[in-house]
PyMOL Python script that loads the backbone (N, CA, C, O; Angstrom):
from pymol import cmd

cmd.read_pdbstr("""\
ATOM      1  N   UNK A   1       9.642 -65.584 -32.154  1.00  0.00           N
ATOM      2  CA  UNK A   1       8.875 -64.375 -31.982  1.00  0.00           C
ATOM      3  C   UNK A   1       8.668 -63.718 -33.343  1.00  0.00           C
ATOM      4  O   UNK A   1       9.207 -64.194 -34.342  1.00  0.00           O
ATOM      5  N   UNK A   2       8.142 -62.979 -33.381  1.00  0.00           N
ATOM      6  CA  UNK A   2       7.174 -62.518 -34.763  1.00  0.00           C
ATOM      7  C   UNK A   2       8.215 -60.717 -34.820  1.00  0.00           C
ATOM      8  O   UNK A   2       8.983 -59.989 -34.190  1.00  0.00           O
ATOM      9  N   UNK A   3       7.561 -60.853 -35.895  1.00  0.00           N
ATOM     10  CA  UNK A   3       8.438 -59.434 -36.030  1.00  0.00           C
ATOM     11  C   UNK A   3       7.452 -58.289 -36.513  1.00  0.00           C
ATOM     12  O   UNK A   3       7.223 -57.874 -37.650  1.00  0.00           O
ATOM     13  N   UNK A   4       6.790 -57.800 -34.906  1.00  0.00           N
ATOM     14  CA  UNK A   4       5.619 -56.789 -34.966  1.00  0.00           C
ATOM     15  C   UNK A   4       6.059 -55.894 -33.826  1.00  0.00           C
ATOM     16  O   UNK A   4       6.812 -56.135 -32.882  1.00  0.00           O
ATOM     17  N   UNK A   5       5.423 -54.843 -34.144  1.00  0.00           N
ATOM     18  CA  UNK A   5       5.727 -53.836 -32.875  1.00  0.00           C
ATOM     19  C   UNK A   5       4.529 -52.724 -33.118  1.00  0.00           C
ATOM     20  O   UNK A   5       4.007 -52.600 -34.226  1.00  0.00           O
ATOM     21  N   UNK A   6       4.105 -51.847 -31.864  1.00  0.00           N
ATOM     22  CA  UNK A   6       3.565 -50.579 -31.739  1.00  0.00           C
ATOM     23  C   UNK A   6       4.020 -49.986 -31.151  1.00  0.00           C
ATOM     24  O   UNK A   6       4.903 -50.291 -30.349  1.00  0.00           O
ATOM     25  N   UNK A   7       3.493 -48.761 -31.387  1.00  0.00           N
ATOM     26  CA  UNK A   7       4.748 -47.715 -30.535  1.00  0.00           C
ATOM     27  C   UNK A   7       3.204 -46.477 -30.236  1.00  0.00           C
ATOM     28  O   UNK A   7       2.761 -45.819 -31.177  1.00  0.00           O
ATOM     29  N   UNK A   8       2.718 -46.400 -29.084  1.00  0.00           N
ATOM     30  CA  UNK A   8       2.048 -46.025 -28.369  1.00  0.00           C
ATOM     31  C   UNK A   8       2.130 -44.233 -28.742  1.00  0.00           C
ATOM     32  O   UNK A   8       3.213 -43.702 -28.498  1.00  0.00           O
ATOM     33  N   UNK A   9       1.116 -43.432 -29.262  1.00  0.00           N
ATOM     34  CA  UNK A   9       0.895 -41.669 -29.961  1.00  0.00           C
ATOM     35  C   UNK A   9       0.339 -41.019 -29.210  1.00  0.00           C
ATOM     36  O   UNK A   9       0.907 -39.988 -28.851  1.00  0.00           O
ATOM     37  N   UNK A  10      -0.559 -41.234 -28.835  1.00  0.00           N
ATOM     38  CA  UNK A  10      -1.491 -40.646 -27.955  1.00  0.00           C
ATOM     39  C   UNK A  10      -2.272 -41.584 -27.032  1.00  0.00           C
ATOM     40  O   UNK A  10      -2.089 -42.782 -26.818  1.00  0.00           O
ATOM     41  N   UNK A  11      -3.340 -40.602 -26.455  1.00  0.00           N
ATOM     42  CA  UNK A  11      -4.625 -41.503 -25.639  1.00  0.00           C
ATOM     43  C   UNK A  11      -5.679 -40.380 -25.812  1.00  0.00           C
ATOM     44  O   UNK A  11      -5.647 -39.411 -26.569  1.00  0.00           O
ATOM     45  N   UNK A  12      -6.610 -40.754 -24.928  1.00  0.00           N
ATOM     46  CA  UNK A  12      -8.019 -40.451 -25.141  1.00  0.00           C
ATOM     47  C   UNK A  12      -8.639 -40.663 -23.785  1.00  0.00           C
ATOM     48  O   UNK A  12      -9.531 -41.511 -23.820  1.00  0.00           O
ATOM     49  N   UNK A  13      -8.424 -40.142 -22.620  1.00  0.00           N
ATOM     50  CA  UNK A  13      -9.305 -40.657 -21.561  1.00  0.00           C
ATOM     51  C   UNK A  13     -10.910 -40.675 -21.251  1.00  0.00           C
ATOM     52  O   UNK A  13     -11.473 -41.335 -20.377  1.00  0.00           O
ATOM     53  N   UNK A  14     -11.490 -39.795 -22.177  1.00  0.00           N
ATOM     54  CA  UNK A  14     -12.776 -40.289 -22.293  1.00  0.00           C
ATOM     55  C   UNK A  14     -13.300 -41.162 -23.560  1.00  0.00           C
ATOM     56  O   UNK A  14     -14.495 -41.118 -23.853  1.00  0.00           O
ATOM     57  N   UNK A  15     -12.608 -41.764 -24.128  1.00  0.00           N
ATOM     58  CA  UNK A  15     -13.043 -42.882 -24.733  1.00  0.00           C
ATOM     59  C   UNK A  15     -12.322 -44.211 -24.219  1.00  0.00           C
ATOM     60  O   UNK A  15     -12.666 -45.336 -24.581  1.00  0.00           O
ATOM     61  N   UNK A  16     -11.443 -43.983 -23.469  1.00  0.00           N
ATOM     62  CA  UNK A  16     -10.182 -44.701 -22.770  1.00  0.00           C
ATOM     63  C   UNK A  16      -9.694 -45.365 -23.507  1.00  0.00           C
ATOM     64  O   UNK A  16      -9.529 -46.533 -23.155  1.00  0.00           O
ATOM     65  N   UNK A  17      -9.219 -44.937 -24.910  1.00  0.00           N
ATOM     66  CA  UNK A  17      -8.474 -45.945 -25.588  1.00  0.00           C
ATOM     67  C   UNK A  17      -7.093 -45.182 -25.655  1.00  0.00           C
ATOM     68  O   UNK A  17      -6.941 -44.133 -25.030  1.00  0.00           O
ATOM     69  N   UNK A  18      -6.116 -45.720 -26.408  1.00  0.00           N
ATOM     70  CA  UNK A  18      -4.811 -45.599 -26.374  1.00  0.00           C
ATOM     71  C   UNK A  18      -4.055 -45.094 -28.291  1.00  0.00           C
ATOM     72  O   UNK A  18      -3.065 -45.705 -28.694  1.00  0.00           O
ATOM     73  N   UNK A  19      -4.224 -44.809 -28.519  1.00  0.00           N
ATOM     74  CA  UNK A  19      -3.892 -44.309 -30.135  1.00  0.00           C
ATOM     75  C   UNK A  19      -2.386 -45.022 -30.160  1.00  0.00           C
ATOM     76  O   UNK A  19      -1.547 -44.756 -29.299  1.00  0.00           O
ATOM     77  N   UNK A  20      -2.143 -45.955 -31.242  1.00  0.00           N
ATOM     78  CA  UNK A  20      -0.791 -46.487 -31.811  1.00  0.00           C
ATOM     79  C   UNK A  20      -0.898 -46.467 -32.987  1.00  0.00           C
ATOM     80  O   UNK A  20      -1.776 -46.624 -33.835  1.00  0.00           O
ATOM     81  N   UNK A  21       0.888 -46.087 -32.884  1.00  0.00           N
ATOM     82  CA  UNK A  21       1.392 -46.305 -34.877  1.00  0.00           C
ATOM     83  C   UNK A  21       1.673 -48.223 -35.034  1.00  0.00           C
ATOM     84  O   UNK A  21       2.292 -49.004 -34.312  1.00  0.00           O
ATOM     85  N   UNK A  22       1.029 -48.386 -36.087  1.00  0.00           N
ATOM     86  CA  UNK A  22       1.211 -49.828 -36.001  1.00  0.00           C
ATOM     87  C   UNK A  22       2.378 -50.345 -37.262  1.00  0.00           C
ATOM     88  O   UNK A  22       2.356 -49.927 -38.420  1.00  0.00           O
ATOM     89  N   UNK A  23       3.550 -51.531 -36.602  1.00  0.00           N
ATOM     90  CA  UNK A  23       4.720 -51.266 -37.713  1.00  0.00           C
ATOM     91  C   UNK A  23       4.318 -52.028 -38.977  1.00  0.00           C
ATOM     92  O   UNK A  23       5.222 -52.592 -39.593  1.00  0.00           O
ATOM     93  N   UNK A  24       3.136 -52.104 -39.409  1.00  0.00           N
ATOM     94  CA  UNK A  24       2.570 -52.655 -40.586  1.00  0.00           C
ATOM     95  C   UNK A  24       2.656 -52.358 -41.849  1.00  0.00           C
ATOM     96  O   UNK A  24       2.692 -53.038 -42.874  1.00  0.00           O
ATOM     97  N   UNK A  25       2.692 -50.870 -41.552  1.00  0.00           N
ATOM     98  CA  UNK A  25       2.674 -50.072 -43.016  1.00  0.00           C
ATOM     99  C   UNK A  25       1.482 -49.348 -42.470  1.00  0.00           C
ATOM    100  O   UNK A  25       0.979 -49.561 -41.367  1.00  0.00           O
ATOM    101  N   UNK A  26       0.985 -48.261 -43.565  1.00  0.00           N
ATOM    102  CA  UNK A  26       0.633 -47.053 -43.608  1.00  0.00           C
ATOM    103  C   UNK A  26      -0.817 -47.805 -44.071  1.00  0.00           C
ATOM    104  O   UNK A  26      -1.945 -47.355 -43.870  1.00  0.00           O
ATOM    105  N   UNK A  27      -0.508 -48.934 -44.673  1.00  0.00           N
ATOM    106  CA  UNK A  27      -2.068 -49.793 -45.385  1.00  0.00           C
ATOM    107  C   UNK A  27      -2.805 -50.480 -44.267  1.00  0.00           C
ATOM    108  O   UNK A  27      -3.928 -50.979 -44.338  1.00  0.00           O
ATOM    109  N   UNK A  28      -2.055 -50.432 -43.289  1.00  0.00           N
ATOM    110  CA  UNK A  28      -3.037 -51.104 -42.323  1.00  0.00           C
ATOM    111  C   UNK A  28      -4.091 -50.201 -41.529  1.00  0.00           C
ATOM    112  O   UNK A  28      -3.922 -48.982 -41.530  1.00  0.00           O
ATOM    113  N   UNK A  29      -4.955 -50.652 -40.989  1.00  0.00           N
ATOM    114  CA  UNK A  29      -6.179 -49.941 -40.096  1.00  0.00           C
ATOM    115  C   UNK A  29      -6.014 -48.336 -40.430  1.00  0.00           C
ATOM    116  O   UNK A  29      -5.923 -48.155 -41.644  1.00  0.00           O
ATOM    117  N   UNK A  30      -5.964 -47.333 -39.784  1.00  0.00           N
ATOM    118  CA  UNK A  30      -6.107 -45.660 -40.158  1.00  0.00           C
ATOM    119  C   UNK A  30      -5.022 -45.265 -40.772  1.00  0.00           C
ATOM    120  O   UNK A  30      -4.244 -44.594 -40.094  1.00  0.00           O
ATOM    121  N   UNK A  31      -4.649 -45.561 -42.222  1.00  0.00           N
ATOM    122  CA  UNK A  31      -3.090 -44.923 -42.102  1.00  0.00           C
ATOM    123  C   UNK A  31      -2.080 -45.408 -41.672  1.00  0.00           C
ATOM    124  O   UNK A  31      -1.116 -44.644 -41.629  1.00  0.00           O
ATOM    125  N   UNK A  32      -1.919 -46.545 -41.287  1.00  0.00           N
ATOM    126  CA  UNK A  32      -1.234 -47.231 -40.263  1.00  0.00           C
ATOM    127  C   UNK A  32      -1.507 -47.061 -38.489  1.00  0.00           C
ATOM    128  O   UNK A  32      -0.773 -47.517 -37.612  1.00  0.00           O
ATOM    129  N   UNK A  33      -2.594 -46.387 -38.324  1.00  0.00           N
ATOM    130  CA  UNK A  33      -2.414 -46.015 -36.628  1.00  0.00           C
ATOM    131  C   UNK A  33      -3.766 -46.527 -36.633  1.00  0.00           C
ATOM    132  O   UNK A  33      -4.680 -46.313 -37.430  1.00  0.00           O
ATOM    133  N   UNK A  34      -3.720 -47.284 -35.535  1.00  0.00           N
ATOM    134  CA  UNK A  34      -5.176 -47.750 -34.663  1.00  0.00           C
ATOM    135  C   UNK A  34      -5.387 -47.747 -33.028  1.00  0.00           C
ATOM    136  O   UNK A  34      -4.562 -47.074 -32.410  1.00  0.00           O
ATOM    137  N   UNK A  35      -6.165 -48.266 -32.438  1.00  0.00           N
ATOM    138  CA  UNK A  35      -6.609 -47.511 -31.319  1.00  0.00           C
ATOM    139  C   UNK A  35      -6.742 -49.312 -30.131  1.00  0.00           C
ATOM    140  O   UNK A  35      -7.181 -50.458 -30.221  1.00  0.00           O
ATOM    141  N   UNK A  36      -6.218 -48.662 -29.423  1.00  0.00           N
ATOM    142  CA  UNK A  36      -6.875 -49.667 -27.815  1.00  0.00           C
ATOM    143  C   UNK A  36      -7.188 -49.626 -26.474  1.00  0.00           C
ATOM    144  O   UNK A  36      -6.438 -49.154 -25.619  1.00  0.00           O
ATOM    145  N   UNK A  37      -8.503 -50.209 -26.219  1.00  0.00           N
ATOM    146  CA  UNK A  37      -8.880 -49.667 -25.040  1.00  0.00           C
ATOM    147  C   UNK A  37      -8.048 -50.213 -23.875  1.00  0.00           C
ATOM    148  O   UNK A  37      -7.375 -51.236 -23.744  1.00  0.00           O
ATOM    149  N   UNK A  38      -8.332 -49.160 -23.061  1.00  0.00           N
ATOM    150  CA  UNK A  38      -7.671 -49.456 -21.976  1.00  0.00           C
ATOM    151  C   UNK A  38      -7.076 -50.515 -21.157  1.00  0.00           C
ATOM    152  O   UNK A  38      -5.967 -50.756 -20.679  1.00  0.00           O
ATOM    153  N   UNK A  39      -8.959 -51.389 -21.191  1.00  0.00           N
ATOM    154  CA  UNK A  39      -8.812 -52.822 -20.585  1.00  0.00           C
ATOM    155  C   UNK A  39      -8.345 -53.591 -21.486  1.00  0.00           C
ATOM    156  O   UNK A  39      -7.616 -54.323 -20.816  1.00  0.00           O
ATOM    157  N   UNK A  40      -8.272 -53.881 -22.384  1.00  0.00           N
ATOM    158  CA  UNK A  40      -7.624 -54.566 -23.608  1.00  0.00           C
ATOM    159  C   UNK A  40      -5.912 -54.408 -22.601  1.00  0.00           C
ATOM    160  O   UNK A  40      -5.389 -55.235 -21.854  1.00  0.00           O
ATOM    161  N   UNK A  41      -5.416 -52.946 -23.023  1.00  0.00           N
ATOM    162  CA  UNK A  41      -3.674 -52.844 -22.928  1.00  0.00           C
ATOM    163  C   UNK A  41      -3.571 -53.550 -21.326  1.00  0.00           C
ATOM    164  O   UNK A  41      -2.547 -54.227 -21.223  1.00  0.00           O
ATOM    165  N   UNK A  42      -4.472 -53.525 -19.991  1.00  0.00           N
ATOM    166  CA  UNK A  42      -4.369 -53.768 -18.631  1.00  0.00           C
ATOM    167  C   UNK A  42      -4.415 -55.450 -18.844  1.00  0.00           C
ATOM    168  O   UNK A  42      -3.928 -56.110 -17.925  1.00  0.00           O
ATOM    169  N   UNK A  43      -4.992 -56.199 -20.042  1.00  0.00           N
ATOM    170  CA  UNK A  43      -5.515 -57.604 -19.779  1.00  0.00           C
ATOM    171  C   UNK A  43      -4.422 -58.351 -20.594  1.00  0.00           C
ATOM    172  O   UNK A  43      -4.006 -59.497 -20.424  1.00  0.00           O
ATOM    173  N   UNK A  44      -4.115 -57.576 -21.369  1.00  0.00           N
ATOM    174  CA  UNK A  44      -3.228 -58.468 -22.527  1.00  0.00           C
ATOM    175  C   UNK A  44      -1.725 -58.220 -22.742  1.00  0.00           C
ATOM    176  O   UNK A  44      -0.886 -59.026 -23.143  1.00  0.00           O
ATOM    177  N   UNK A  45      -1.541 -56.744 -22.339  1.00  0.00           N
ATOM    178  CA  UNK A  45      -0.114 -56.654 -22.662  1.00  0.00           C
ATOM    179  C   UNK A  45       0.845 -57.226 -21.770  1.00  0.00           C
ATOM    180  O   UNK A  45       0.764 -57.237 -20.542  1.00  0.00           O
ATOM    181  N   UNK A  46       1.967 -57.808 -22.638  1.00  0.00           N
ATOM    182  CA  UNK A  46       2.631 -58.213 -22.127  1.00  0.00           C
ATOM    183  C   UNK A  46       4.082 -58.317 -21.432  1.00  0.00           C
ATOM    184  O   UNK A  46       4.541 -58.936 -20.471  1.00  0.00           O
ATOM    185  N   UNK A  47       4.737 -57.120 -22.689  1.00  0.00           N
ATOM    186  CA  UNK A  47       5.464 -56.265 -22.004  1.00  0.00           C
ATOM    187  C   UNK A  47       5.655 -55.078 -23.194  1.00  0.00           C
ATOM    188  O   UNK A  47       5.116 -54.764 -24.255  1.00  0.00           O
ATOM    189  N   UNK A  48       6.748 -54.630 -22.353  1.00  0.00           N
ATOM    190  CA  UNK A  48       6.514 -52.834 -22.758  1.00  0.00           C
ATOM    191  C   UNK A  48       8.077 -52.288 -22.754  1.00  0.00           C
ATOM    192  O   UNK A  48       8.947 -53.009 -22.264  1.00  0.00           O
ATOM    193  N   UNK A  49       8.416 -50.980 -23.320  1.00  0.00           N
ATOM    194  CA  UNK A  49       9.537 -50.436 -23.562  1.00  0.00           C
ATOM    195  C   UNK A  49       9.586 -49.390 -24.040  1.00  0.00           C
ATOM    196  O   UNK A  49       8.958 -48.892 -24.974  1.00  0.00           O
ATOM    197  N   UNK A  50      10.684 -48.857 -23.122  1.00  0.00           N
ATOM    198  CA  UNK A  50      11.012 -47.216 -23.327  1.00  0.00           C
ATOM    199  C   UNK A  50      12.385 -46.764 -23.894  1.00  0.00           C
ATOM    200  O   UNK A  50      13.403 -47.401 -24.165  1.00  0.00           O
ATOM    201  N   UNK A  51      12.048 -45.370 -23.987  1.00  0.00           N
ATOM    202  CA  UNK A  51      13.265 -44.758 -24.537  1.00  0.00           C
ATOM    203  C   UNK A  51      13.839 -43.508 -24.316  1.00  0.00           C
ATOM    204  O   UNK A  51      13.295 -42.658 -25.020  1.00  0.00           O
ATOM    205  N   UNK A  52      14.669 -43.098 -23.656  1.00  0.00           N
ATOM    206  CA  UNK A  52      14.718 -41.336 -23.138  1.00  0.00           C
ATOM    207  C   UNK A  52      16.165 -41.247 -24.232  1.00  0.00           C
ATOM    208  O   UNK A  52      17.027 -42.056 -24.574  1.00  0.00           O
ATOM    209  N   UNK A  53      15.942 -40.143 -24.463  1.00  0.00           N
ATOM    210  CA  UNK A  53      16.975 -39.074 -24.866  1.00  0.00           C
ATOM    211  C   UNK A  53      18.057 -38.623 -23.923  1.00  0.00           C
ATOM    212  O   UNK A  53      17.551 -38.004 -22.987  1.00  0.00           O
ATOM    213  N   UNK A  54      18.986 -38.686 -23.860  1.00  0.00           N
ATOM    214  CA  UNK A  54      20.043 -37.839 -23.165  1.00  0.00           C
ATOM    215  C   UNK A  54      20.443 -36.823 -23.406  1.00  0.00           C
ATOM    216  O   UNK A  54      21.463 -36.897 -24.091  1.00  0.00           O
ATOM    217  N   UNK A  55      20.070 -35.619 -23.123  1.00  0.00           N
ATOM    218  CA  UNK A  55      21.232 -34.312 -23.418  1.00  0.00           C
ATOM    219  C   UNK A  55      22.455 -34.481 -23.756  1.00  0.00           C
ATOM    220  O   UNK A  55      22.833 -34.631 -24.918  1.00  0.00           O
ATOM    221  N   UNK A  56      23.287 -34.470 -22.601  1.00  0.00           N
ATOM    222  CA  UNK A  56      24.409 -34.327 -22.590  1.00  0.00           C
ATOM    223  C   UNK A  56      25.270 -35.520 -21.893  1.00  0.00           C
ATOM    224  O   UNK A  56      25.747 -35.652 -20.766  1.00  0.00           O
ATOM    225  N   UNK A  57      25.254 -36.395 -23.155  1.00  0.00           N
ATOM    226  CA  UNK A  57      25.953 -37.782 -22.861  1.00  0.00           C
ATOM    227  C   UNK A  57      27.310 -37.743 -22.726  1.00  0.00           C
ATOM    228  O   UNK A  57      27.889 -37.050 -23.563  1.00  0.00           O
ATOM    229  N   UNK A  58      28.051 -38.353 -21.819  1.00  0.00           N
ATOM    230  CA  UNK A  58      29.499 -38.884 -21.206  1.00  0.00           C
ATOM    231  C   UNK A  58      29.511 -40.025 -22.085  1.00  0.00           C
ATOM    232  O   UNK A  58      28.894 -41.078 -21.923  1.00  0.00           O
ATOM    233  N   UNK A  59      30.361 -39.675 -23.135  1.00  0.00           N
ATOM    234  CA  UNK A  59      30.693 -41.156 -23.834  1.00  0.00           C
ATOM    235  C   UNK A  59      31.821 -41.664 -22.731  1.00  0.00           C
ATOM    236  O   UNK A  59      32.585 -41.064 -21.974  1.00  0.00           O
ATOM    237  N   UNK A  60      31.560 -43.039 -23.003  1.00  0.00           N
ATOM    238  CA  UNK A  60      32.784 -43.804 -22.191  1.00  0.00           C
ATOM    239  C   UNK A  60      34.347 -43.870 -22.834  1.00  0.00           C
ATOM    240  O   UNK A  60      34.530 -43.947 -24.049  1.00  0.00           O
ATOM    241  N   UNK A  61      35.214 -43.837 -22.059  1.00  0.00           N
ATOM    242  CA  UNK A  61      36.242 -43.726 -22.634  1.00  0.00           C
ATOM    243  C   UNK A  61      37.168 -45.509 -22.524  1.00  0.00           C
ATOM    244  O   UNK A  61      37.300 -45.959 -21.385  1.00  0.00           O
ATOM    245  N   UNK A  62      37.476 -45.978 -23.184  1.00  0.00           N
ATOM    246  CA  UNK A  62      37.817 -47.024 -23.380  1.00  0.00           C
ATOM    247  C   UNK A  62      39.322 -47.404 -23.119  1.00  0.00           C
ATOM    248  O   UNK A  62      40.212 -46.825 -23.741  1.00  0.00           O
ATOM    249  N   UNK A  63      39.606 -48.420 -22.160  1.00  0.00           N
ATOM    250  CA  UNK A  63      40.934 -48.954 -22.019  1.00  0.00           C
ATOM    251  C   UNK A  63      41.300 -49.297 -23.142  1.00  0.00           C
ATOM    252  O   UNK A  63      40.419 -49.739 -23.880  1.00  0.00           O
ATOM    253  N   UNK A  64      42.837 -49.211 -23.718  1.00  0.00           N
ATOM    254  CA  UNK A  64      43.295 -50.285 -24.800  1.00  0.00           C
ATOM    255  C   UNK A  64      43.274 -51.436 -24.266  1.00  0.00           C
ATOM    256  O   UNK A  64      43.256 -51.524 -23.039  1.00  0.00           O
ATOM    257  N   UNK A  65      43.272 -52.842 -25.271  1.00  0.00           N
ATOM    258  CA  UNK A  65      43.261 -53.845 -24.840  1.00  0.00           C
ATOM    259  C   UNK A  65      44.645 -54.425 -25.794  1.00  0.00           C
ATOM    260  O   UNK A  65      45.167 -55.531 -25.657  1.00  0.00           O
ATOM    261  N   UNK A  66      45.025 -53.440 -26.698  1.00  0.00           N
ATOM    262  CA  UNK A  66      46.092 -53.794 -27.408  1.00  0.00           C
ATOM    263  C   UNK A  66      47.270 -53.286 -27.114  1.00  0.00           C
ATOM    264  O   UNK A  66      47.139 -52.136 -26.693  1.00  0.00           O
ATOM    265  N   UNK A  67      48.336 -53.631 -27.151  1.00  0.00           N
ATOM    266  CA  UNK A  67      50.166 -53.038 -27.073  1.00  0.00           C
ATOM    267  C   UNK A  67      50.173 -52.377 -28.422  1.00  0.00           C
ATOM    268  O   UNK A  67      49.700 -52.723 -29.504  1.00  0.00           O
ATOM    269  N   UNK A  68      50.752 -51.474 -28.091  1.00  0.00           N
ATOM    270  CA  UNK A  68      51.742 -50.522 -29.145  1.00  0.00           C
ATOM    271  C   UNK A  68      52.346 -51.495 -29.945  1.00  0.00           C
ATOM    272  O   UNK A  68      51.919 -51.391 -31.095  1.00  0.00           O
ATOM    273  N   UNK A  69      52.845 -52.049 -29.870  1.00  0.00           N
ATOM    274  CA  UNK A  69      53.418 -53.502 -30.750  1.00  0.00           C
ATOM    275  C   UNK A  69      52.668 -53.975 -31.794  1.00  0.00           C
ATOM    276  O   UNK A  69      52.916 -54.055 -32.997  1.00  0.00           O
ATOM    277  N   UNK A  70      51.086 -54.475 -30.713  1.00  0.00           N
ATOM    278  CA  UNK A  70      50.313 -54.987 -31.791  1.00  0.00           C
ATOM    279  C   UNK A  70      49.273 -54.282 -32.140  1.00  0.00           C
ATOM    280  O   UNK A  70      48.386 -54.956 -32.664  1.00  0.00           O
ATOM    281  N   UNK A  71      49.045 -53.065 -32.029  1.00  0.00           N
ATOM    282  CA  UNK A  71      48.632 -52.183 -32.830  1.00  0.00           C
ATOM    283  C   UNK A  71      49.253 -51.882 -34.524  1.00  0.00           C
ATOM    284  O   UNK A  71      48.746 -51.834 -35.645  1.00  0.00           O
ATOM    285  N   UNK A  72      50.485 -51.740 -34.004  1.00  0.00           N
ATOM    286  CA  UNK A  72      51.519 -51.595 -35.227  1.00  0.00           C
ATOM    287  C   UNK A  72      51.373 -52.876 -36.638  1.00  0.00           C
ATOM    288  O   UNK A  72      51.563 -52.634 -37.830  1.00  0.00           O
ATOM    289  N   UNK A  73      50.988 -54.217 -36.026  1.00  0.00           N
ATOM    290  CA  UNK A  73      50.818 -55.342 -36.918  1.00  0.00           C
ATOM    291  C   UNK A  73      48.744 -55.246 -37.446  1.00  0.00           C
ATOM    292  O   UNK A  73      48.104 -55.837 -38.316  1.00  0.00           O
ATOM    293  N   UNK A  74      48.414 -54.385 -36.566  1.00  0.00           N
ATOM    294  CA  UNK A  74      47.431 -54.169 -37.627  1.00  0.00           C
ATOM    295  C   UNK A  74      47.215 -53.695 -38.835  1.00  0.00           C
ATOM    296  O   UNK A  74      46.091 -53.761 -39.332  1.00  0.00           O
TER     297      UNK A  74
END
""", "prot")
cmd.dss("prot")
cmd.show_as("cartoon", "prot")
cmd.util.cbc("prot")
cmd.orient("prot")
């Protein structure tokens, strides 16, 4: 696999395209951000990925897997 990505900025529903930052650099197409229509992202994409924020995360709290013993020989 290639080592490319976009990461989806905006849209436009009356031009129906989709505004992306493209991970190219800033030299590619607008600044780095270019545009795709709708039917393009419905015909071709292939997959996709998200990302939420958590407020107020519960870190997990972790069993030891080591003895007091061999903690000590670390």
């Amino acid at each position: 696999m290639g080592g490319h990505a976009i990461c989806p900025v905006g849209y436009d529903d009356k031009k129906k395209v989709i505004k992306f930052k493209n991970s190219w650099s800033d030299k590619w197409g607008q600044k780095g951000y270019g545009f795709l229509p709708y039917d393009y992202v419905e015909r071709y994409m292939m997959d996709a990925w998200s990302s939420v924020d958590i407020e107020d995360p519960n870190p997990l709290t972790l069993a030891s897997v080591m003895s007091y013993r061999e903690r000590a020989l670390v």
